[in-house]
N, C-alpha and C positions, 0 to 999 in steps of 0.2 A: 637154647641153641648149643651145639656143641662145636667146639672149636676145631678144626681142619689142620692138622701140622702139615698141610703142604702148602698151606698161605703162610707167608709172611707179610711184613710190611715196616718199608724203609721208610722212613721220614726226614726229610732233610730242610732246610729253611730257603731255599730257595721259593723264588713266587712266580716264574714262570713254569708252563708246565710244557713237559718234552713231548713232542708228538713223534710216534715211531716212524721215520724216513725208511725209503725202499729195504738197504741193507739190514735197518734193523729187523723187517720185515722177512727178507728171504734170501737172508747170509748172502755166500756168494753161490746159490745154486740158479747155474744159467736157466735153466728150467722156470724156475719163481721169477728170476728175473724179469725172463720173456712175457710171463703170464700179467707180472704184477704193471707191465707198460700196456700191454694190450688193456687190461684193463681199466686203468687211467686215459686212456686214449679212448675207449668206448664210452666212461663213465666220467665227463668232469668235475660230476662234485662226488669224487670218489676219496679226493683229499678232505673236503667238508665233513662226508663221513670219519675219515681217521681221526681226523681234528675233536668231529664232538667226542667221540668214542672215548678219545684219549683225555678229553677235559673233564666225561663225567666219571672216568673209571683210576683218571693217573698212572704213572708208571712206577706209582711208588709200593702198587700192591703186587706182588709175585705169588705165581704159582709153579708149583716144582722149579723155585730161583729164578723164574723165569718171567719179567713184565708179564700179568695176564693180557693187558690189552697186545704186546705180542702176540703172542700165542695165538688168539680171538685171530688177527688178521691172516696168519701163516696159514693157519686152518683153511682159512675162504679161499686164500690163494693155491693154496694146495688144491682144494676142489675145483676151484677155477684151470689151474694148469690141465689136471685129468681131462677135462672135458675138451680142451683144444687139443691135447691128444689125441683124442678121438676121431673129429674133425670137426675142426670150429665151423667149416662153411654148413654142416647142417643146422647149427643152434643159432636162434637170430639171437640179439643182444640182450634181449628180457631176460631170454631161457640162461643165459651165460650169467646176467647177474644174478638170477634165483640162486646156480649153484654157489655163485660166491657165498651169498648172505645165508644161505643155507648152512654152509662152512663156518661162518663165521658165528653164528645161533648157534649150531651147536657144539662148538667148543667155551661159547661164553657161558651157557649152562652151567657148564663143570667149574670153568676160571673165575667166572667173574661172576655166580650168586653166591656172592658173600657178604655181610654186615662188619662195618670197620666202627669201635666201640672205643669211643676217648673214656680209659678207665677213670682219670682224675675227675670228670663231668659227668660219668656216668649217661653222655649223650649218645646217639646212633644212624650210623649214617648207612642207609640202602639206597638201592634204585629208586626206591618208591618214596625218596626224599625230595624235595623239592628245589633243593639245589644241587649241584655235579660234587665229585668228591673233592676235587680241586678246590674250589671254595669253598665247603664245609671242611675241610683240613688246615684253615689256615690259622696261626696259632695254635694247634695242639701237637703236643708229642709225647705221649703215651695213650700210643695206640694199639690193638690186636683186631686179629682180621677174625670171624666166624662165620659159620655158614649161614645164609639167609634161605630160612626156610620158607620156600614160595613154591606154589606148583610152576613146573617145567613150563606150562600154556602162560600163563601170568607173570611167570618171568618175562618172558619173550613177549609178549603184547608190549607191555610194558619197555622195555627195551627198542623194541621194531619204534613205540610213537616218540621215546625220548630221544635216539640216537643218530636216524636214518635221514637223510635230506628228503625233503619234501618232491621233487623230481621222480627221485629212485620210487617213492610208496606209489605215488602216481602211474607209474609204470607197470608192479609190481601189483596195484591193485588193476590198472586196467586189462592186466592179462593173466586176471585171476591168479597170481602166486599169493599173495598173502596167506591164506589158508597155510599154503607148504612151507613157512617161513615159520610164521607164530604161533600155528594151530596143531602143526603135526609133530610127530614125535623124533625128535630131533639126535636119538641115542644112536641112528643107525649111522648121521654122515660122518665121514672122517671119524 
């Protein structure tokens, strides 16, 4: 695997882990703002979602400096604004959250398939670990971030069964989105 110089990763001893709140999410642009309440308001376990998000990925791992799990959500909501742009009253609520998690698939692609590597243990910690990184980080500190070399489909399957509340797939599968979320090629959103 080849290392990524635009991952980093902070490690600090604290044992709670920070879930990204609104602001962290979409600075002060009233835009993201407006998107990111419409959509907690359409989606209540939309905070569930950030929660797991944020428990299995941390905010200790950065891309371009930036929290990936940020980033991940700014993306959805980004797509999510666009589309109420448009005109929210044509998209029913499914369609609105496709484009989120759509946004937010494909920026985790880029952010967040990486392999976090306790050099002293020589252990390894991916998605396709069994526990969140939040718990497998606790007690190490010498760590580096690498890419995890997964195909694009397999990340994302992967991702959609560990991450996503059980409502949302529900939803997502009964109006045939899964396919466009885990299945498709995810370079084009955002």
């Amino acid at each position: 695997m080849r290392i990524d110089n635009r991952w980093s990763i902070i490690v600090t001893n604290t044992l709670c882990i920070k879930t990204p709140k609104k602001k962290d999410i979409c600075g002060a642009n009233p835009e993201l703002l407006d998107a990111y309440d419409h959509l907690v308001f359409q989606w209540t376990s939309m905070e569930d979602l950030i929660k797991s998000f944020s428990h299995m990925f941390t905010d200790f791992v950065r891309y371009d400096d930036v929290p990936a799990v940020h980033a991940v959500f700014r993306n959805g909501i980004q797509a999510y604004a666009d589309l109420l742009k448009k005109d929210e009253k044509h998209y029913y609520p499914h369609e609105r959250l496709k484009t989120f998690l759509t946004g937010c698939f494909s920026s985790a692609i880029d952010t967040c398939r990486f392999v976090v590597v306790d050099k002293k243990a020589g252990e390894r910690w991916s998605l396709d670990h069994e526990v969140p990184l939040s718990l497998w980080r606790s007690n190490r500190d010498d760590l580096e971030v690498e890419s995890f070399e997964i195909d694009q489909k397999d990340f994302s399957q992967l991702l959609y069964s560990k991450v996503l509340p059980n409502n949302m797939k529900l939803a997502m599968r009964r109006f045939n989105h899964e396919t466009a979320i885990v299945g498709g090629n995810l370079d084009n959103c955002h």
